[in-house]
FIGUGU-552859 format. One record per residue (C-alpha): residue in one letter; x, y, z. Coordinates in steps of 0.25 Angstrom, whole numbers, padded with zeros to 4 digits, always signed. Layout:
BEGIN
aXYZ...
This chain:
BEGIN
x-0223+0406+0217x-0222+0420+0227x-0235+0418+0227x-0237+0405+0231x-0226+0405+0241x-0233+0416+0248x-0244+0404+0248x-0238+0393+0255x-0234+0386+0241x-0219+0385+0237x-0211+0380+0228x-0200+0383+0219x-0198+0392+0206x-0184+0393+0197x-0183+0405+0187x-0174+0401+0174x-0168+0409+0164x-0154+0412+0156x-0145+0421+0163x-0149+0434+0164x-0163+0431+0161x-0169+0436+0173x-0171+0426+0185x-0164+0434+0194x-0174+0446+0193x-0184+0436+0194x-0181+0430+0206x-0179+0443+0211x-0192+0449+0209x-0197+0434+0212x-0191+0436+0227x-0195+0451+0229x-0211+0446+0226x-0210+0435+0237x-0204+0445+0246x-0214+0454+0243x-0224+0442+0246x-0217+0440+0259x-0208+0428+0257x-0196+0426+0263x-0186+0427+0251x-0171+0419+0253x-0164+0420+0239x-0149+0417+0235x-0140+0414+0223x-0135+0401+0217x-0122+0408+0214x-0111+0407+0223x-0099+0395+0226x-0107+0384+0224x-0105+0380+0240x-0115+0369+0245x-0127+0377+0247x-0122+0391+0245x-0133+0396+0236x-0145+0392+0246x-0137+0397+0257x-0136+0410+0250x-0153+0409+0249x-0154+0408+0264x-0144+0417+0266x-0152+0429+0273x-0152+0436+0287x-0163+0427+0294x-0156+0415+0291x-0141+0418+0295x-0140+0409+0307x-0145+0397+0299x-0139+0399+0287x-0125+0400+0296x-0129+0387+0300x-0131+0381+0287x-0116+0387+0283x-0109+0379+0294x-0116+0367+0291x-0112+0368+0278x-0098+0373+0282x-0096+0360+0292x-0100+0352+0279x-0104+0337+0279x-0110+0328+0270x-0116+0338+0256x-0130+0329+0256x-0132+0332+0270x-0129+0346+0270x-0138+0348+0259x-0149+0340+0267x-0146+0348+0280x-0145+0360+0273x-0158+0357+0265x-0164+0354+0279x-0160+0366+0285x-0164+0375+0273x-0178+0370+0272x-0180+0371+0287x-0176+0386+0286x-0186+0387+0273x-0198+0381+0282x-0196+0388+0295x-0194+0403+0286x-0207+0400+0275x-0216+0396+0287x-0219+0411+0290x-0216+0416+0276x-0215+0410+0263x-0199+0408+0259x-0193+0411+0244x-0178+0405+0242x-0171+0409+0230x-0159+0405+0223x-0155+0412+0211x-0145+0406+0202x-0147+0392+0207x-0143+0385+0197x-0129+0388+0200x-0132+0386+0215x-0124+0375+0222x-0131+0359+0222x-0132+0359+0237x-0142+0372+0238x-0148+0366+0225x-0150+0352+0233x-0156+0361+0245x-0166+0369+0235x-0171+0356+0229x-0177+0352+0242x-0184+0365+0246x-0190+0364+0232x-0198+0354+0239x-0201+0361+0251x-0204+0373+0244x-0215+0367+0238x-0224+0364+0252x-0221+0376+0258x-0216+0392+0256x-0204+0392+0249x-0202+0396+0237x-0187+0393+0229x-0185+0402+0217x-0171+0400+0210x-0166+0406+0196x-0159+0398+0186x-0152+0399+0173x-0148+0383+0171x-0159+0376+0180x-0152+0363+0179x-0151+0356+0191x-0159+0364+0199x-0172+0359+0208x-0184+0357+0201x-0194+0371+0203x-0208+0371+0203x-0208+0382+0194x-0199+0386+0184x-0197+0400+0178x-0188+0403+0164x-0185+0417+0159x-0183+0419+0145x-0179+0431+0137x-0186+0443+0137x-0195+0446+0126x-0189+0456+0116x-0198+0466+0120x-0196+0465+0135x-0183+0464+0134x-0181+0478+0127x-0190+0482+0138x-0182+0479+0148x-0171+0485+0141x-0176+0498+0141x-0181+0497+0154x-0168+0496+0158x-0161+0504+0151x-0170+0517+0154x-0173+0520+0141x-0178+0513+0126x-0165+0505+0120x-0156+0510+0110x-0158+0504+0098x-0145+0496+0098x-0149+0492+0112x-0163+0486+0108x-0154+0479+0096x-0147+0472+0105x-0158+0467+0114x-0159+0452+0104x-0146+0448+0109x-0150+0447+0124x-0161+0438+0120x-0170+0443+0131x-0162+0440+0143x-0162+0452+0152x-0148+0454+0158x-0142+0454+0144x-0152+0466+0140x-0148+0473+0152x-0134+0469+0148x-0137+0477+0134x-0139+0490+0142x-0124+0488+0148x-0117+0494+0136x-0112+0487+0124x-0099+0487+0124x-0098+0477+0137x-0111+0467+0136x-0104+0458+0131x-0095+0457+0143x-0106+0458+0153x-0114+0448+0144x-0102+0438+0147x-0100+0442+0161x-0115+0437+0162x-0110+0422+0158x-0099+0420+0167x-0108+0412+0174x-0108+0401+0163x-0095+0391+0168x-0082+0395+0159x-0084+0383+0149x-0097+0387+0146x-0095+0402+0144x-0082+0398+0134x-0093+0391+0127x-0103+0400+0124x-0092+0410+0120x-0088+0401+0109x-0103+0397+0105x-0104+0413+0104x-0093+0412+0093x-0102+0405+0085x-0113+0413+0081x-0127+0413+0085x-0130+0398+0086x-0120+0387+0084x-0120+0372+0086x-0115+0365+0097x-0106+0357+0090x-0100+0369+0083x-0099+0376+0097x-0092+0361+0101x-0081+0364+0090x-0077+0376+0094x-0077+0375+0108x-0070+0361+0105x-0080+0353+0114x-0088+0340+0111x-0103+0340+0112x-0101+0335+0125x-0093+0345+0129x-0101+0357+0124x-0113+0352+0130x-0107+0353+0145x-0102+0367+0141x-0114+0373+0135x-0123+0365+0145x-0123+0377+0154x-0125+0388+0143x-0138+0379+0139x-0143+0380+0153x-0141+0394+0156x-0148+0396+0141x-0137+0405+0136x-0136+0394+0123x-0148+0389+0116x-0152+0379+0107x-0155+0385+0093x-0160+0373+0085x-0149+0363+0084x-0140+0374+0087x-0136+0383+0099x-0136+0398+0103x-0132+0407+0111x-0146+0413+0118x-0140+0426+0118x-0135+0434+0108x-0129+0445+0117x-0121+0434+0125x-0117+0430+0111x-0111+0443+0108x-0105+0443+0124x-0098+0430+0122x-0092+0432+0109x-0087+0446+0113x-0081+0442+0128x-0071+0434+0117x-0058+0442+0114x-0058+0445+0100x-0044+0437+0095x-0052+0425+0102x-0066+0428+0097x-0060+0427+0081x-0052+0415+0084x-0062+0408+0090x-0072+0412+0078x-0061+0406+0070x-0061+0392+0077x-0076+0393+0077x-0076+0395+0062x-0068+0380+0061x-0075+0373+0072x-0089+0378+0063x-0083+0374+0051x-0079+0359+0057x-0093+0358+0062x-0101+0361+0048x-0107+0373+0051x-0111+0381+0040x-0102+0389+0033x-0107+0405+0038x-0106+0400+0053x-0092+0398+0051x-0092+0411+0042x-0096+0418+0056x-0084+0414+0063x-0075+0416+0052x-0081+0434+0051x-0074+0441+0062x-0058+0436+0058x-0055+0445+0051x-0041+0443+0045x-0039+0431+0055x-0043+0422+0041x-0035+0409+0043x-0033+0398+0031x-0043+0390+0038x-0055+0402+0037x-0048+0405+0023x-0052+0389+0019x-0066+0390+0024x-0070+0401+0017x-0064+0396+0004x-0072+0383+0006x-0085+0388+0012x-0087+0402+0004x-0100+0397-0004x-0109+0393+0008x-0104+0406+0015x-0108+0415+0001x-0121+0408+0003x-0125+0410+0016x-0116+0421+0021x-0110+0431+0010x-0108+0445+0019x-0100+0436+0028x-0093+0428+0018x-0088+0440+0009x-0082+0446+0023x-0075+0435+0024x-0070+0431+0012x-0066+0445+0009x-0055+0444+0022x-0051+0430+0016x-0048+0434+0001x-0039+0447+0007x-0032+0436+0017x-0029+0425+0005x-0017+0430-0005x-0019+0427-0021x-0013+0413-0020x-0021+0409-0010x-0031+0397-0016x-0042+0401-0008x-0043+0417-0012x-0051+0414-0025x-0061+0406-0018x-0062+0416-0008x-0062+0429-0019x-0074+0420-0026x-0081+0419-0013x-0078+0434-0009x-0083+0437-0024x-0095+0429-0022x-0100+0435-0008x-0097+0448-0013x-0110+0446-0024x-0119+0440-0014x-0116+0451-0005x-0119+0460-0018x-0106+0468-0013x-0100+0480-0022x-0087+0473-0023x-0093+0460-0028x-0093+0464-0041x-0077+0467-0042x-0075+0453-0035x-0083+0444-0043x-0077+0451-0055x-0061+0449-0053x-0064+0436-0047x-0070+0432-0061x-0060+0439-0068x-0049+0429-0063x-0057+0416-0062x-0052+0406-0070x-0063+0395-0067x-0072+0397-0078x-0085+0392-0068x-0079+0401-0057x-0078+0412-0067x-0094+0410-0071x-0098+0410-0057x-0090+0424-0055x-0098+0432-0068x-0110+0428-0063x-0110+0432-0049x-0101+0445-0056x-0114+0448-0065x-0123+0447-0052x-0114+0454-0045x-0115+0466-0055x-0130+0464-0055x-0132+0467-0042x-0123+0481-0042x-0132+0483-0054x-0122+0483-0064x-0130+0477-0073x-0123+0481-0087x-0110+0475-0082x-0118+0465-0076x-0123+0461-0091x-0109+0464-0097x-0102+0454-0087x-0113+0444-0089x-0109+0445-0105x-0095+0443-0102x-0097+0431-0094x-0109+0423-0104x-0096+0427-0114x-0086+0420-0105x-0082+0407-0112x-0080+0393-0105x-0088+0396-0094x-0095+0382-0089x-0110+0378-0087x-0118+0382-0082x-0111+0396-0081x-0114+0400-0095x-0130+0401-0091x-0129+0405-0078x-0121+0418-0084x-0132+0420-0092x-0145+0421-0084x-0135+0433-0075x-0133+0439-0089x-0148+0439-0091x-0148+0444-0077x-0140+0456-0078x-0148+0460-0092x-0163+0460-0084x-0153+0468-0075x-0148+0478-0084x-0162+0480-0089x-0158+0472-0103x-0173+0462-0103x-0173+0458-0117x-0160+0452-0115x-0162+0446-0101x-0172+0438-0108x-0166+0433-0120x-0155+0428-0110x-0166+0421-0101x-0172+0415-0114x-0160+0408-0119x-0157+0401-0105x-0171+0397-0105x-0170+0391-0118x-0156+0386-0115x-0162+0378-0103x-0149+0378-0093x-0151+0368-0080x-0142+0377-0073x-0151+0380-0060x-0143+0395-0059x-0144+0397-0074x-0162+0393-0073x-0162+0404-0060x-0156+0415-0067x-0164+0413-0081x-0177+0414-0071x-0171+0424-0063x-0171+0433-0075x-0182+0427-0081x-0191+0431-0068x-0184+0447-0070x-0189+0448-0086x-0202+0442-0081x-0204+0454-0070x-0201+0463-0081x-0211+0459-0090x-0223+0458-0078x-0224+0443-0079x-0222+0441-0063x-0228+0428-0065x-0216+0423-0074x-0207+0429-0066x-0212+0421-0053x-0210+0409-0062x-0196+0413-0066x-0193+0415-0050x-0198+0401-0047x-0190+0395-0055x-0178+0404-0054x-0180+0398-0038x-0181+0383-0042x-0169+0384-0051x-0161+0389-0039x-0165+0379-0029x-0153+0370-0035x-0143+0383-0031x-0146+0385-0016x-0132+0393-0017x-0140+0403-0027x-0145+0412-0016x-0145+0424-0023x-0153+0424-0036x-0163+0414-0028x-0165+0427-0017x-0167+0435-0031x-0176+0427-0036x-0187+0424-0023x-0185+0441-0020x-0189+0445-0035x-0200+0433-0033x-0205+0440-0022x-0205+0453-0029x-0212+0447-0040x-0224+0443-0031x-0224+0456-0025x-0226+0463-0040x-0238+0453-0040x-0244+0458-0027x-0241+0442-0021x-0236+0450-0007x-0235+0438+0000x-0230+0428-0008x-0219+0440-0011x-0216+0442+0004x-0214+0426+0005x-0203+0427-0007x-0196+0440-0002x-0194+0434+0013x-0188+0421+0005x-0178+0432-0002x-0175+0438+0012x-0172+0426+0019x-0162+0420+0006x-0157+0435+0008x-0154+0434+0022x-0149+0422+0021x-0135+0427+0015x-0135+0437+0021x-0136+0447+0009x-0139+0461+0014x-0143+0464-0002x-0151+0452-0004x-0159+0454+0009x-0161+0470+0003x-0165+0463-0010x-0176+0455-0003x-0180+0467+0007x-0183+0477-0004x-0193+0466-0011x-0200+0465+0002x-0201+0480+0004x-0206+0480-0010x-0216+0469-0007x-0222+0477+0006x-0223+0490-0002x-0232+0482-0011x-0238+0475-0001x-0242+0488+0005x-0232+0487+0016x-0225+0499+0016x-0220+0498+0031x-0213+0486+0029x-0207+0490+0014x-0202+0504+0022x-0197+0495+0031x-0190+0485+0023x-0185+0495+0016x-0177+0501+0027x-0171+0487+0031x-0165+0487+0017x-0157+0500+0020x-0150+0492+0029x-0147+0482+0018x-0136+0479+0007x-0144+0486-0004x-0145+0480-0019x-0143+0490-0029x-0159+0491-0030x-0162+0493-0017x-0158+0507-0014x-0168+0508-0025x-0179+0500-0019x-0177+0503-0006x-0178+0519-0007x-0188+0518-0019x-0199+0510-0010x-0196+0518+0003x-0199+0533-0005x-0211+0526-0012x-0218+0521+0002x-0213+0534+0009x-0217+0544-0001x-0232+0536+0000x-0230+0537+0013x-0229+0553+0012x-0215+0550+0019x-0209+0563+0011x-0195+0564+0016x-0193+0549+0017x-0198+0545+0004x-0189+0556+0000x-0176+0552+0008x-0178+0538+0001x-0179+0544-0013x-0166+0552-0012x-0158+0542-0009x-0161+0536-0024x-0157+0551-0030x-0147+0551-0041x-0149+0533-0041x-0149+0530-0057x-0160+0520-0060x-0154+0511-0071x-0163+0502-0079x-0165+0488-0076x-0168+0482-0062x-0163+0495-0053x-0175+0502-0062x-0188+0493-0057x-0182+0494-0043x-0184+0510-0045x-0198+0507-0045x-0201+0513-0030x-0191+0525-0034x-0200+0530-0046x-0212+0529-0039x-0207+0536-0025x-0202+0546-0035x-0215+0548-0041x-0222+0549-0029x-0213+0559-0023x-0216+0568-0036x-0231+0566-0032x-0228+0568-0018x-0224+0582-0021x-0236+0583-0032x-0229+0582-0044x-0238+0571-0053x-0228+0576-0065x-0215+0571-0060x-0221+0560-0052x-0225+0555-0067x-0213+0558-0072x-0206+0549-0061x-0216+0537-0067x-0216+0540-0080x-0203+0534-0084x-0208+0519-0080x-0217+0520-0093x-0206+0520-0102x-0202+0505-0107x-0189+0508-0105x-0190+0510-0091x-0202+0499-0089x-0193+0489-0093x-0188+0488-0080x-0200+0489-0072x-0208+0479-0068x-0219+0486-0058x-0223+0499-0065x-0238+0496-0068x-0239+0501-0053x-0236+0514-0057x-0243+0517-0069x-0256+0519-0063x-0248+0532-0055x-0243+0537-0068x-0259+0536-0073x-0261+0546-0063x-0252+0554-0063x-0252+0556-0080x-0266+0559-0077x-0264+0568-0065x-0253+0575-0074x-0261+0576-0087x-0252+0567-0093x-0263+0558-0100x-0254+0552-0110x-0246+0545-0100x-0258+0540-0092x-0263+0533-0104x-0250+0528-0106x-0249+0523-0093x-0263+0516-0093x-0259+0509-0107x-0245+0505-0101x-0252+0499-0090x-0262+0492-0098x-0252+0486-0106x-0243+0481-0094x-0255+0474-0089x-0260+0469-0102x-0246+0461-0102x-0253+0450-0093x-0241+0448-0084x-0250+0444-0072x-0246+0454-0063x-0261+0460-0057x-0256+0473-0054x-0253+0476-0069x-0267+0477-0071x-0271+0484-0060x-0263+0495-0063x-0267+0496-0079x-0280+0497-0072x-0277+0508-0063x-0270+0516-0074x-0284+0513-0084x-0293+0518-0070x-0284+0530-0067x-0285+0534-0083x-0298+0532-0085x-0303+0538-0071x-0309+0524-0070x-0315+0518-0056x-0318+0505-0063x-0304+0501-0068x-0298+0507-0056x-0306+0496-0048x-0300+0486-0056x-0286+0489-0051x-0292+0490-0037x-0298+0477-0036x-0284+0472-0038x-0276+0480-0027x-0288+0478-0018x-0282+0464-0020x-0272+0470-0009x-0260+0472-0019x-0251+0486-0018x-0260+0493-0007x-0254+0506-0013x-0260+0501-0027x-0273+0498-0019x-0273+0514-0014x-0269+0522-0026x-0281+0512-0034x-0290+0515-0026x-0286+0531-0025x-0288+0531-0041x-0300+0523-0041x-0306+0534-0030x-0301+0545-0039x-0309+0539-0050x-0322+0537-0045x-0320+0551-0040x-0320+0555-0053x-0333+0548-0056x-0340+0554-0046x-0339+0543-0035x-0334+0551-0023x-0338+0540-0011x-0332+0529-0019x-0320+0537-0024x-0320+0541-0008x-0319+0526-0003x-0309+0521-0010x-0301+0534-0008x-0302+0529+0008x-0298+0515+0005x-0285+0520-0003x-0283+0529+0010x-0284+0517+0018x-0274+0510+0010x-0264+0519+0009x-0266+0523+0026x-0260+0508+0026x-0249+0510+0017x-0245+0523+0025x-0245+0530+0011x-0250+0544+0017x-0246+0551+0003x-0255+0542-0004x-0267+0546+0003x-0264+0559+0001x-0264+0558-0014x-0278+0550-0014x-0282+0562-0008x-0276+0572-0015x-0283+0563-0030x-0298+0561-0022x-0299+0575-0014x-0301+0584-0029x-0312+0573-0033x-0319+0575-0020x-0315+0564-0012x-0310+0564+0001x-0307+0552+0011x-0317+0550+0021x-0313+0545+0036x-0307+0531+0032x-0298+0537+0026x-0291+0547+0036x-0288+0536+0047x-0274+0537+0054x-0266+0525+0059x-0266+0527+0075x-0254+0528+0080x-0256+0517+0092x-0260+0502+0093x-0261+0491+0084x-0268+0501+0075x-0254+0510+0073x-0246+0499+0067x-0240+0501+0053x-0242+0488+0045x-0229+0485+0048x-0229+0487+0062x-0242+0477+0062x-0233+0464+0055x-0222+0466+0065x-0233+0469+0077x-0238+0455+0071x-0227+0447+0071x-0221+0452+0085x-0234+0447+0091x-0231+0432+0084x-0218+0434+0093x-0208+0437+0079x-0195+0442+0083x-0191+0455+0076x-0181+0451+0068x-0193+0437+0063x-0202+0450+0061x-0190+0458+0052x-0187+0445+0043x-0204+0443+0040x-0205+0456+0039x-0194+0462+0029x-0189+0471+0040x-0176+0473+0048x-0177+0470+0063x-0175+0485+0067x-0186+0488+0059x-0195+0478+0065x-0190+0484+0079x-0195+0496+0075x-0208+0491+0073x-0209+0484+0085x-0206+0496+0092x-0216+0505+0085x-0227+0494+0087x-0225+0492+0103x-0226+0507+0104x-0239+0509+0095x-0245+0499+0103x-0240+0503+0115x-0235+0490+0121x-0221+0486+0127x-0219+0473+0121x-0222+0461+0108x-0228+0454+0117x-0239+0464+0119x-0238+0467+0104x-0241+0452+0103x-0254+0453+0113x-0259+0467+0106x-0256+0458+0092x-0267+0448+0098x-0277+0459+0102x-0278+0465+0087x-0279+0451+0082x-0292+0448+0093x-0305+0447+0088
């Protein structure tokens, strides 16, 4: 438009955008170009008194025209009828704009204007005409362009793109953002004077946030305080209730706050655009005002029909300020709230139970739904609560429903033998009513698979079978178990069947959240132990959202420590490390601990990672392994522990560390050792232990011959028969499987002992090529060690990689991203958010920061968006 003014053509231009979103600089740097085209540049404000034509007057308010300005005051001052003073003004004003754009083109700009007054509106509206058939050029800035003269050109400003917006940041700060600043950067969605307002120090943003939006008219600011109050989005008719408006009302009072683009719609509901104005205008309320006002909002949400957790959110912060009318809801609405919100329910709850005395009729409701929240939360205390609150019930149901929940509640501490003596106790109770009875008995078969005690698991599970019960809790719990014996026995296939049905029994109890989350998380690990990756990862992310859903940290571990599982199978070792260091941050199950350190030495000490797989391994020393299900969640331990041994070149005591597994005893609570016995093959053999080897290759056989319909069984009996017998054919028959691309790391060490047999029979280039292609794996797995011990079994045959082999990763472009780094690359160029990228994949946001940080600097560029066009280029033909 500069451009064209210079040219002879005018026109007009309005730049529009939120407050603080950066019109001002533009029309700045707008105004400097044309002055460095040679226009004649007039600019004013819309903000002043609203007098008749105050804001154009302020335009033309420069040295060359003080005489006729003067004259244009004392016209006004002599007054005389509005419509003509605008028309002589407008006259006089367009004469002035002729006579000055004839020797150079003119520019008239007028910040602000949509709070200018009407008459220096009316006047602008009419040089929009003449603007267009001559040089001048209007430019005005608006936050509400309502009512304003039509431009020929509109431009809006949106929020900054994350990556810009860190930019300008840093920029302005002189230096790369603290991490808790960068943190902090979402809640400005992208508008640039509340980033800058970030850099202002903590402790007062709030109040110079506020001081921003005392431009908004007082009805209008009181509003969005209180739609603040209630949460991230709300509805307008819940917002109507609180502020006690009609519709009608509320629409006039949030009509400017829409305008200005501070509120937003969010579906059929309404948000606040920006979080940090958010936080600003709940902290400018006193804090006496701010809890009472959370109080009336909890009633004015509960008169509306809002769900219950959105009225559990106003209810949090009171503290002991827990009236008879908060003490009532909770009574009445404690089931929907275990459901959907148990961390917040218990806190609660706890403050309500210590403020009812013992007479009070709503402290045993109460104390049930504290008891209640407590196990779903899988707290320590849950235990002790459940317990005396079925010690003194006296409604037999109610007294059932407490064991029950009391005997999960000791299953998840892994209690297990006072998990089966409870369980006794309650089956014995007499009286108790259908469909209790049952129900007590799938948990009793339960806590026996627990405790390790098969036999009897099953005879329970048979006789419900054969009893036949309808009782949809009663069918999930027989399957439940059913599915766990199954496992045990390597019939995955039956055990997929058990799940499914376990499922469908449970789609009559919606409430059942929790044994449907462990059933769809076992089903993923199921598909996982059959190499079904994909399928698996569509299971586990199901698991992950019903575990996020609650809200339960131990549940989301649960379903975190399944995928890390998943990717270490998969081959994906980044992302099972990091998945593994987002379940730190978690509530842990008993087993995690066990999992999450066992996993991380095993990739580590692969990884020739020493100190770190070490650091994992010693936070385990002195943990007792009981038998039962702590025992196959040690799986990872043993092996990191017997590659540790090997690490240090001991092939004895990295045996002995595997060695226990063959003894029934022990198997019986295993359900994947037929991976490991091809590594105790060669290392009997390696040991001159040929007793065991053998034993080992008829073990294996003997698994596989069982026809469980798990492939993997028999590629590993043929492993062990190729790695007795120095046998390149059978060797080939459990490669052809892994080649299939299931367990990469499988697929290496096959191929390393099927080089090491042919070595043996003479055929050095063969024993040579698929030396390299196990290299080659592992260089993708990162498993450094690995290489080193295909080396260390080839070099004494005379084999020797040749150059594919001996390839390093660069260390910059598209070429130097992990396997990780390339799916979160992928998904930042399909315009993915980092927290979208965190939930797909398994990772915590912080994390996924990371990666993005490490992938703008490998290739060397400042944004996603140019992620996204380097993303295109490797995709090119």
């Amino acid at each position: 438009m500069v451009r064209g003014v210079t040219a002879g053509r005018g026109g007009s231009v309005r730049i529009e955008g939120e407050p603080g979103g950066g019109k001002t600089w533009l029309l700045d740097w707008a105004l400097d170009r044309a002055r460095e085209a040679g226009c004649r540049v007039w600019a004013g404000s819309g903000v002043g008194d609203g007098q008749p034509l105050e804001a154009l007057l302020d335009c033309v308010s420069v040295s060359a025209l003080t005489d006729r300005r003067a004259d244009i005051v004392d016209r006004l001052r002599t007054g005389g009828p509005a419509a003509e003073l605008v028309a002589a003004v407008a006259q006089d004003l367009r004469e002035m704009c002729v006579r000055h754009s004839a020797d150079a083109p003119l520019v008239l700009a007028l910040d602000d204007a949509h709070r200018a007054d009407a008459a220096s509106l009316a006047v602008w509206r009419r040089l929009g005409t003449l603007a267009r058939t001559s040089q001048l050029l209007l430019i005005t800035t608006a936050g509400d362009p309502r009512g304003l003269p039509d431009a020929d050109h509109v431009v809006r400003l949106n929020g900054l793109e994350p990556d810009t917006a860190r930019q300008l940041l840093a920029d302005v700060h002189g230096k790369p953002l603290p991490p808790e600043l960068a943190a902090r950067l979402p809640d400005a969605a992208g508008n640039p004077a509340l980033l800058t307002e970030l850099l202002g120090g903590e402790a007062e943003v709030a109040a110079r946030v506020t001081r921003r939006l005392r431009f908004l008219r007082p009805e209008t600011f009181d509003a969005l305080r209180l739609a603040a109050l209630l949460g991230e989005d709300f509805a307008a008719a819940e917002l109507a209730a609180l502020a006690g408006h009609s519709a009608g009302q509320l629409l006039a009072v949030l009509d400017e706050a829409l305008a200005y683009r501070l509120i937003e719609e969010s579906g059929e509901r309404l948000r606040l655009r920006h979080p940090l104005v958010r936080e600003a205008l709940t902290a400018s309320l006193p804090l006496s005002l701010r809890r009472t006002l959370h109080r009336q909002a909890a009633e004015a949400l509960d008169r509306t029909g809002a769900p219950a957790e959105r009225v559990l959110d106003q209810l949090h912060d009171l503290h002991d300020e827990l009236d008879d009318w908060t003490l009532d809801w909770l009574a009445r609405h404690g089931e929907p709230l275990l459901e959907r919100a148990p961390a917040q329910a218990f806190e609660l709850i706890q403050r309500a139970v210590e403020r009812t005395g013992p007479d009070d009729r709503r402290r045993q409701i109460l104390e049930e739904k504290l008891g209640a929240a407590a196990y779903l939360l899988r707290r320590p205390e849950s235990v002790g609560l459940v317990r005396r609150l079925s010690d003194v019930a006296t409604d037999l149901e109610r007294k059932a429903s407490l064991l029950l929940m009391l005997i999960e509640a000791l299953l998840t501490r892994t209690e297990f033998t006072e998990a089966v003596e409870t369980a006794q106790r309650a089956r014995a109770h007499a009286g108790l009513p259908a469909p209790w009875p049952p129900r007590l008995d799938g948990v009793y078969a339960l806590a026996l698979w627990c405790a390790g005690d098969h036999a009897q698991a099953a005879g329970v599970v048979r006789a419900l079978d054969a009893a036949g019960h309808d009782d949809p809790l009663t069918r999930a719990y027989t399957r439940h178990v059913a599915h766990l014996l199954a496992i045990r026995r390597h019939s995955h296939e039956e055990a997929l069947d058990h799940i499914d049905r376990g499922l469908a029994a449970l789609e009559a109890l919606p409430q059942e959240r929790d044994l449907r989350f462990r059933l769809i998380a076992n089903k993923a690990v199921v598909l996982g132990k059959l190499d079904r990756i994909e399928p698996a990862r569509a299971s586990i992310t199901e698991a992950l959202e019903l575990a996020r859903a609650t809200g339960n940290a131990r549940r989301i571990a649960v379903a975190a420590g399944a995928a890390a599982s998943l990717h270490y199978w998969a081959g994906r070792w980044d992302d099972a490390l990091a998945v593994l260091d987002l379940i730190g941050d978690l509530a842990p199950d008993p087993s995690t601990p066990v999992q999450r350190h066992g996993l991380a030495a095993l990739i580590l000490g692969h990884r020739d990672r020493h100190d770190d797989a070490e650091r994992h391994l010693s936070a385990l020393d002195g943990l007792h392994i009981a038998a039962g299900i702590l025992r196959n969640h040690s799986t990872y331990v043993v092996l990191a522990r017997a590659l540790r041994a090997e690490r240090r070149g001991d092939p004895a005591a990295a045996l002995a560390e595997l060695l226990p597994t063959l003894a029934p005893e022990y198997a019986k609570d295993l359900d994947q050792r037929f991976h490991w016995f091809p590594d105790i093959v060669r290392l009997a053999l390696d040991t001159g232990d040929t007793d065991t080897a053998r034993r080992t290759v008829d073990l294996a056989a003997a698994e596989a011959a069982q026809g469980s319909g798990h492939p993997g069984l028999g590629a590993a009996a043929l492993r062990c028969r190729g790695l007795f017998a120095q046998d390149p054919g059978t060797l080939r028959e459990a490669l052809a499987y892994y080649e299939t691309g299931a367990r990469p790391e499988y697929l290496g060490r096959t191929l390393v002992d099927l080089a090491v047999a042919e070595a043996w029979h003479g055929d050095l280039e063969a024993a040579r090529d698929h030396l390299n292609q196990a290299v080659d794996v592992y260089t993708t797995l990162g498993a450094d060690w690995d290489v080193d011990r295909a080396d260390a079994r080839l070099r004494p045959l005379g084999v020797r990689r040749g150059r594919r082999g001996t390839h390093r990763k660069a260390a910059t472009g598209w070429e130097a991203l992990t396997p990780t780094e390339l799916k979160v690359a992928r998904r930042v160029a399909e315009g993915r958010s980092n927290p979208q990228i965190a939930a797909e994949l398994f990772l915590s946001p912080r994390t996924v920061q990371t990666h993005v940080s490490h992938i703008l600097g490998k290739l060397g560029v400042r944004s996603r968006t140019e992620v996204a066009r380097e993303a295109a280029r490797q995709q090119a033909p």
